[in-house]
C-alpha positions in Angstrom: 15.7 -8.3 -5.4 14.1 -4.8 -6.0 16.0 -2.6 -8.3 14.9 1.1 -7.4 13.9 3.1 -10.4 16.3 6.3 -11.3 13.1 8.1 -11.7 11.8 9.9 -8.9 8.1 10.3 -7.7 7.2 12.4 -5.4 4.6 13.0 -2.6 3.2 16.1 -0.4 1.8 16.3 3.1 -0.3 19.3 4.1 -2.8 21.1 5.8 -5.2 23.8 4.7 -8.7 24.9 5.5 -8.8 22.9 8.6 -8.0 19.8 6.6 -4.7 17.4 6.6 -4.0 16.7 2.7 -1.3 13.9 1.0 -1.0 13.8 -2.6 1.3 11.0 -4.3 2.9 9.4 -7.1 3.8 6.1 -6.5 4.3 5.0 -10.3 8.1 4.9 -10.5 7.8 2.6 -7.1 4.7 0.5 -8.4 7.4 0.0 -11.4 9.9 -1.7 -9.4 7.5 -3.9 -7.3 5.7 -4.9 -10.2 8.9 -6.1 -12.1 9.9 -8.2 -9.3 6.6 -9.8 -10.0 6.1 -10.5 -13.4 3.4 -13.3 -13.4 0.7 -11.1 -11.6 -2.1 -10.5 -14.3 -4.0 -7.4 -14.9 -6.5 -8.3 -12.1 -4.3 -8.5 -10.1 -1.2 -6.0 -10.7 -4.2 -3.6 -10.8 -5.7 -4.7 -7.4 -1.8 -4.2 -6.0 -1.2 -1.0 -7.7 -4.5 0.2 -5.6 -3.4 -1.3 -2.3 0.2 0.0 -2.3 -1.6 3.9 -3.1 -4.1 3.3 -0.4 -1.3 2.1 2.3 0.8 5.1 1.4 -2.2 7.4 2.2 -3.3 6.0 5.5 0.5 6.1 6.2 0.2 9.7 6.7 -1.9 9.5 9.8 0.5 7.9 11.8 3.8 9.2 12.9 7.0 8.5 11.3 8.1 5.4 13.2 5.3 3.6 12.9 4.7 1.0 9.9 1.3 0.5 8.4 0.2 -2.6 6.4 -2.5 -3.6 4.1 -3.9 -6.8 3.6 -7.2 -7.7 1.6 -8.3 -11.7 1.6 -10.7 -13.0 -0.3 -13.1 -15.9 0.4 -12.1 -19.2 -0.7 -13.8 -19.0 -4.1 -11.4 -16.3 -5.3 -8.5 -17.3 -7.1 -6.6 -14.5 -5.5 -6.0 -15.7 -1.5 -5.0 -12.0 -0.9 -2.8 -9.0 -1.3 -0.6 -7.6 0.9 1.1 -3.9 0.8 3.9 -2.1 3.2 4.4 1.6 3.9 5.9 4.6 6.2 5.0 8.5 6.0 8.4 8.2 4.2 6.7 6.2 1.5 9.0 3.3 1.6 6.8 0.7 -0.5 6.8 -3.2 -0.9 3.6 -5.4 -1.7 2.6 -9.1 -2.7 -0.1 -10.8 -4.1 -1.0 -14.5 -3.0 -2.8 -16.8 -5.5 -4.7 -19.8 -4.8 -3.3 -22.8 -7.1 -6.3 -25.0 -6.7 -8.9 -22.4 -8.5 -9.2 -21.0 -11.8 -9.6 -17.3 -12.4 -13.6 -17.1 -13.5 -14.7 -13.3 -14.4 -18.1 -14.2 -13.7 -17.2 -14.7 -10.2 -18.7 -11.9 -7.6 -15.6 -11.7 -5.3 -16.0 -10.2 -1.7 -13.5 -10.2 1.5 -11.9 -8.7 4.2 -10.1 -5.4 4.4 -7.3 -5.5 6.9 -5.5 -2.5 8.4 -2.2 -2.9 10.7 0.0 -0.7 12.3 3.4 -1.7 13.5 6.2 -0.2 15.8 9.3 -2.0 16.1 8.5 -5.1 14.8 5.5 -5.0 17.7 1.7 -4.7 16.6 0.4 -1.9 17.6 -3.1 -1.5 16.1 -5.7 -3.9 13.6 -8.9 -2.9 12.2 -11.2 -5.1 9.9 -13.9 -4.1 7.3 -15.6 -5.8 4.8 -14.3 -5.6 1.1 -16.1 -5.5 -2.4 -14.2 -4.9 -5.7 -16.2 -3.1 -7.6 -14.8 0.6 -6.4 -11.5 0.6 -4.5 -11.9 3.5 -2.8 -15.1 3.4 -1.3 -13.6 0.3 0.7 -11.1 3.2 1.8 -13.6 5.7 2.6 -15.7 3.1 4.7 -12.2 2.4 6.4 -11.7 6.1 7.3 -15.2 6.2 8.3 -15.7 3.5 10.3 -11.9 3.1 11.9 -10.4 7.5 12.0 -14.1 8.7 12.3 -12.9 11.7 10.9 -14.4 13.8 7.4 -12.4 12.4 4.4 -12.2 13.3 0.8 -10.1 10.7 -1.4 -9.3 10.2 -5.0 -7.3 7.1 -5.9 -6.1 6.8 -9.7 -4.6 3.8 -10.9 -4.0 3.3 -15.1 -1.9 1.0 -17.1 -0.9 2.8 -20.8 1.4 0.8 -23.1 2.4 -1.8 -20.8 3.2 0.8 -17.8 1.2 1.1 -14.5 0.7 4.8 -13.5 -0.7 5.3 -9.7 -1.4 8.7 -8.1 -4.0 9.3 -5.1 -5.0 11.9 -3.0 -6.1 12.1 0.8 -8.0 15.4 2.6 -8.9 14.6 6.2 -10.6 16.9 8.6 -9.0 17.9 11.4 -10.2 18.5 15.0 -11.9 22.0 15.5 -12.4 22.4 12.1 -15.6 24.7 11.1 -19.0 24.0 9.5 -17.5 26.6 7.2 -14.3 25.0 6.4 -16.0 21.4 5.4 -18.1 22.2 3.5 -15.6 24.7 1.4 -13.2 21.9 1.2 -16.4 19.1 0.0 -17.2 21.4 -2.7 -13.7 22.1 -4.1 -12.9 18.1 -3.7 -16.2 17.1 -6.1 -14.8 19.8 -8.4 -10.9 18.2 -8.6 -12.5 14.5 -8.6 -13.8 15.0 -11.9 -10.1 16.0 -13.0 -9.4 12.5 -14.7 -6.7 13.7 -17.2 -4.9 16.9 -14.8 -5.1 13.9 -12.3 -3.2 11.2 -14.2 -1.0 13.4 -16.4 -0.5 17.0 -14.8 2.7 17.1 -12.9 2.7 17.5 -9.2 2.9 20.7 -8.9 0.6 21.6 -11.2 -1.8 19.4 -9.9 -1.1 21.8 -6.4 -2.6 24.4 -7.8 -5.2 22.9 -9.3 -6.1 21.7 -6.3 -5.4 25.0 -4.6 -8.2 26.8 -7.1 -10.9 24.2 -6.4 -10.6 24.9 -2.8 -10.5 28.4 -2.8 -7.9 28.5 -0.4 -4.6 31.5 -0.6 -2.2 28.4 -0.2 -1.4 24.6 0.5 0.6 24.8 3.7 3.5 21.8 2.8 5.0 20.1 5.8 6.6 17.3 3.9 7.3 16.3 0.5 9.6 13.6 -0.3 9.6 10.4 -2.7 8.2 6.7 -2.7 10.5 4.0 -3.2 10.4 0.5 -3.5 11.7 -0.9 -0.2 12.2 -4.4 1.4 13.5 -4.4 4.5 13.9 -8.1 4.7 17.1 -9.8 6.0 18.7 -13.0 6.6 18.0 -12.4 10.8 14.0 -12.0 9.8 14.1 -15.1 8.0 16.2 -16.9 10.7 13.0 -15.9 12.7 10.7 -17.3 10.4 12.6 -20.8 10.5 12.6 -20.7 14.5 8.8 -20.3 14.4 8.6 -23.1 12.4 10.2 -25.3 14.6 13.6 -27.2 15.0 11.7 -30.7 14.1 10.4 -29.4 10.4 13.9 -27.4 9.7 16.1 -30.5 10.5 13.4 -32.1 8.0 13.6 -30.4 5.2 17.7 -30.2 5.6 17.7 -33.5 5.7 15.4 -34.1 2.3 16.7 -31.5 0.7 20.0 -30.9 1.7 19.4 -27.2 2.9 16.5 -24.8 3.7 15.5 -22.3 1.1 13.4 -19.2 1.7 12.3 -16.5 -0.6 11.1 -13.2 0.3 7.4 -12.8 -1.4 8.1 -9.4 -1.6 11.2 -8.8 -3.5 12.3 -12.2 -4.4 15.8 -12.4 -2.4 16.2 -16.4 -1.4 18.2 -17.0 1.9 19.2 -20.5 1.6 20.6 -22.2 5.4 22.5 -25.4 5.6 22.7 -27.4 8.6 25.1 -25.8 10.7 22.8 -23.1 10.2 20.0 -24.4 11.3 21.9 -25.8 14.5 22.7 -22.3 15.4 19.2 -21.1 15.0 18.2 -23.4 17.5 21.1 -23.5 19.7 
């Protein structure tokens, strides 16, 4: 079970200069998910930590009840099957990582896959889209996302750094909007390249301060805020979703495993809660 951090982080939605802007921290959050995982390696707590900052940001083009999802696979000779990351505009966070037990991590390995984008409302898909994946820079599979899926202008800086056994993640999103001017982009492209190269403000500046840093390198009066808030660590898994999961698989294999085993046991790969159903509770299920 996830045990949210006291610490807070803290993110900002925007607009200015005909642009849409989000800037988060997500490191208290990334804190709690990674502790509920523990055997995840550098590799791969790394790869997370990305995926949960890039979910958060695309989470700020869609409105406030939908759900957007993450999911990168890898080809079959990666040792990683995939990873999987949860998020709202609220900034409620949950990820996994999925191993394959068959194959043994080789660093030599050129590892390419699939980048997967999902939106969800109510439990109902809503929207996919699918783009090709390469590990080498995380964000440019991002930016050929936005490109290829939002068609829209986008500036984005994703920061992800582990310092004395903590993971710190920040990133930052500037969009284009409709109507915006010639004028407007390229002001906003030249004031991005110059807060890109802001490695340590980036990582280690507080929030604010990092506002109006940002602020200066666009040469705008001000960063209109719509919404700020915080990222938590979030599972919204319950014992009716996993009672779902069981009728998928069919009354046949549940009374199966009951039988064996003398119940059914299901964990939640995202925050490690196990729902365990005996046989009377299977027989409702399927009743």
């Amino acid at each position: 079970m996830i045990q949210p951090s006291k610490e807070q982080d803290y993110f900002y939605y925007g607009i200015t200069a005909g642009h849409r802007y989000c800037l988060v921290d997500i490191s208290h959050a990334l804190e709690d998910i990674l502790s509920v995982h523990p055997q995840l390696g550098d590799d791969a707590a790394f790869l997370l930590s990305n995926t949960l900052v890039g979910v958060f940001l695309i989470s700020d083009l869609v409105k406030q009840d939908t759900k957007v999802s993450m999911q990168i696979s890898f080809l079959e000779n990666s040792p990683i099957h995939s990873v999987l990351a949860y998020s709202n505009r609220s900034g409620e966070l949950k990820g996994s990582v999925r191993y394959r037990e068959d194959i043994l991590e080789d660093p030599e390995l050129e590892i390419t896959g699939v980048l997967k984008v999902f939106r969800w409302k109510e439990g109902e898909l809503i929207y996919q889209s699918f783009t090709s994946f390469s590990p080498d820079n995380f964000e440019d599979n991002i930016r050929n996302y936005l490109r290829e899926s939002e068609q829209l202008k986008s500036h984005l800086k994703i920061s992800v750094q582990k310092v004395e056994g903590k993971w710190y993640a920040r990133g930052l999103l500037l969009q284009a909007l409709p109507g915006v001017s010639f004028e407007e982009v390229d002001q906003v492209k030249a004031g991005f390249d110059k807060f890109y190269l802001r490695d340590e403000e980036f990582m280690h500046q507080e929030l604010p301060a990092l506002m109006e840093l940002l602020k200066s390198d666009l040469n705008v009066p001000a960063l209109e805020i719509l919404q700020k808030g915080s990222p938590i660590a979030k599972c919204d898994c319950s014992r009716e979703k996993i009672a779902a999961v069981i009728l998928s698989l069919g009354e046949e294999y549940a009374e199966e495993v009951v039988r064996d085993e003398g119940k059914m046991e299901l964990t939640c790969e995202f925050c490690n809660t196990s729902y365990i159903f005996n046989q009377s509770d299977i027989d409702e299920i399927f009743s």
